[in-house]
C-alpha positions as CSV (number, residue, x, y, z in Angstrom):
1,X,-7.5,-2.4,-40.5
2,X,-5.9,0.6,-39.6
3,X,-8.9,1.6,-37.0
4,X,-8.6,-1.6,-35.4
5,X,-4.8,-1.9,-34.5
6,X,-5.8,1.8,-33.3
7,X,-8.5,0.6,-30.8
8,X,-5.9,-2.0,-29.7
9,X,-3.4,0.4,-28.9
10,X,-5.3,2.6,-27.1
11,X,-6.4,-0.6,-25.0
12,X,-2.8,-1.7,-24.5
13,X,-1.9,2.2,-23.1
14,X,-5.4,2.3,-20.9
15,X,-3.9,-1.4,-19.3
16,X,-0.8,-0.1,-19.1
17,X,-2.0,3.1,-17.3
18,X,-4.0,0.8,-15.1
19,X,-1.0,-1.2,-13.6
20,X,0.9,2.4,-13.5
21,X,-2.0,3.6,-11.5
22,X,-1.8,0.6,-9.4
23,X,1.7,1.0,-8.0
24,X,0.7,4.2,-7.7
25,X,-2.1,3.5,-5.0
26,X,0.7,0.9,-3.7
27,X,3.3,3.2,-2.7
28,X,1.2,5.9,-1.2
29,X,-0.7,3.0,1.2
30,X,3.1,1.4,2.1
31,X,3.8,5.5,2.6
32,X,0.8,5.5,4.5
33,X,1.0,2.7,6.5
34,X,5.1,4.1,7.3
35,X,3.9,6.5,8.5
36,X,1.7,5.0,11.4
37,X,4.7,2.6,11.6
38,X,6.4,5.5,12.8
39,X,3.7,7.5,14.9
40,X,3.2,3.9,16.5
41,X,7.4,3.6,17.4
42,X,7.3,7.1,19.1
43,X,4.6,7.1,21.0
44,X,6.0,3.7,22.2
45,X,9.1,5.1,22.8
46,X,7.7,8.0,24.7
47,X,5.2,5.4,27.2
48,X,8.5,4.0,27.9
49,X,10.1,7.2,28.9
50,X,7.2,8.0,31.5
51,X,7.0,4.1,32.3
52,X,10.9,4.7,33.3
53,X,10.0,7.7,35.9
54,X,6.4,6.2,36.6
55,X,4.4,8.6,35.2
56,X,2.7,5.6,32.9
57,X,2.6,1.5,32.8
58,X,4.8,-0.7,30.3
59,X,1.5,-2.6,29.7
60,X,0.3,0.3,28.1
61,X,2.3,-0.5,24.8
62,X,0.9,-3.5,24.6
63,X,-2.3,-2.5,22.5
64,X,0.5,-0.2,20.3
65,X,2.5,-3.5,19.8
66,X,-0.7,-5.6,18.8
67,X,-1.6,-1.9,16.5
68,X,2.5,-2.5,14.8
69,X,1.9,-5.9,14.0
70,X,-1.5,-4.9,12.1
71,X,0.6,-3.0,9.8
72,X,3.3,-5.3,9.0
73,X,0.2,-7.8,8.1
74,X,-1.4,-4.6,6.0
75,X,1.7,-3.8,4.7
76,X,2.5,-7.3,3.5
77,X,-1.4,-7.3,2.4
78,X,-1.1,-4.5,0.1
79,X,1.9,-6.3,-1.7
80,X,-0.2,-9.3,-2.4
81,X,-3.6,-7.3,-3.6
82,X,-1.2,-5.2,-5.6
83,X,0.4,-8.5,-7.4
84,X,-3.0,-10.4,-7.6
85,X,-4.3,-6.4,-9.9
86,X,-1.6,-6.4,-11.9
87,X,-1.8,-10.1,-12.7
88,X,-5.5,-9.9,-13.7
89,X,-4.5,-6.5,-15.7
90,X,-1.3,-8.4,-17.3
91,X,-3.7,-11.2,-18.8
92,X,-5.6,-8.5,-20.3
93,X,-2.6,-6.8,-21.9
94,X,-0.8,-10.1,-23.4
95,X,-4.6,-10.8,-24.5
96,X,-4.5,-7.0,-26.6
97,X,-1.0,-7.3,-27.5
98,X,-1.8,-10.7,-29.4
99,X,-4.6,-9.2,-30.9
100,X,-2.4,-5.8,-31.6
101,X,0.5,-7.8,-33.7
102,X,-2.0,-10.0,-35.5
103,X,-4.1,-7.5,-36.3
104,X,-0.7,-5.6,-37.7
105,X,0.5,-9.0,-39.2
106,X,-2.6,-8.9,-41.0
107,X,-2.4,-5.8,-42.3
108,X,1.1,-6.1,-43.3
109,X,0.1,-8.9,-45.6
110,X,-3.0,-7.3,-47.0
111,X,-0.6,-4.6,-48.2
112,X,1.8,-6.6,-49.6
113,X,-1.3,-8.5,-51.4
């Protein structure tokens, strides 16, 4: 009995790890993609400088605009992919951590038997 509630609980910690792991990936794509978010506003900022003295066209942040809006989509993207991972993990876990107290439950009684 005791190997088995064992094997559970070393599941339970691997699921666990995997939804750490998870919002691990998650913050260093939203760092990511803030990044570019930034990179994008300056160099929009600086074709609007030279677009001030002539030196370039406003239409030319037109492609970066269209590029910003990408990463407000991925950025919202990688919320929903990171919800719809853990969910799938989550089932997993509840399904171990049933099996984990019954197979403890189980073993309580036995004992007491």
């Amino acid at each position: 009995m005791y190997r088995c509630t064992r094997v559970l609980r070393t599941k339970l910690e691997a699921v666990a790890g995997a939804v750490q792991e998870r919002l691990k990936i998650r913050r260093q794509n939203i760092g990511r993609i803030g990044d570019d978010q930034y990179k994008l506003t300056e160099m929009i900022q600086r074709i609007s400088v030279a677009a001030n003295y002539h030196l370039r066209e406003h239409k030319e942040k037109s492609g970066l605009y269209s590029k910003a809006f990408d990463l407000t989509r991925e950025r919202r993207d990688q919320d929903t992919e990171c919800w719809r991972d853990i969910v799938l993990v989550l089932r997993d876990f509840l399904t171990f951590w049933d099996e984990y107290e019954r197979a403890k439950a189980r073993g309580a009684f036995l004992q007491d038997v």
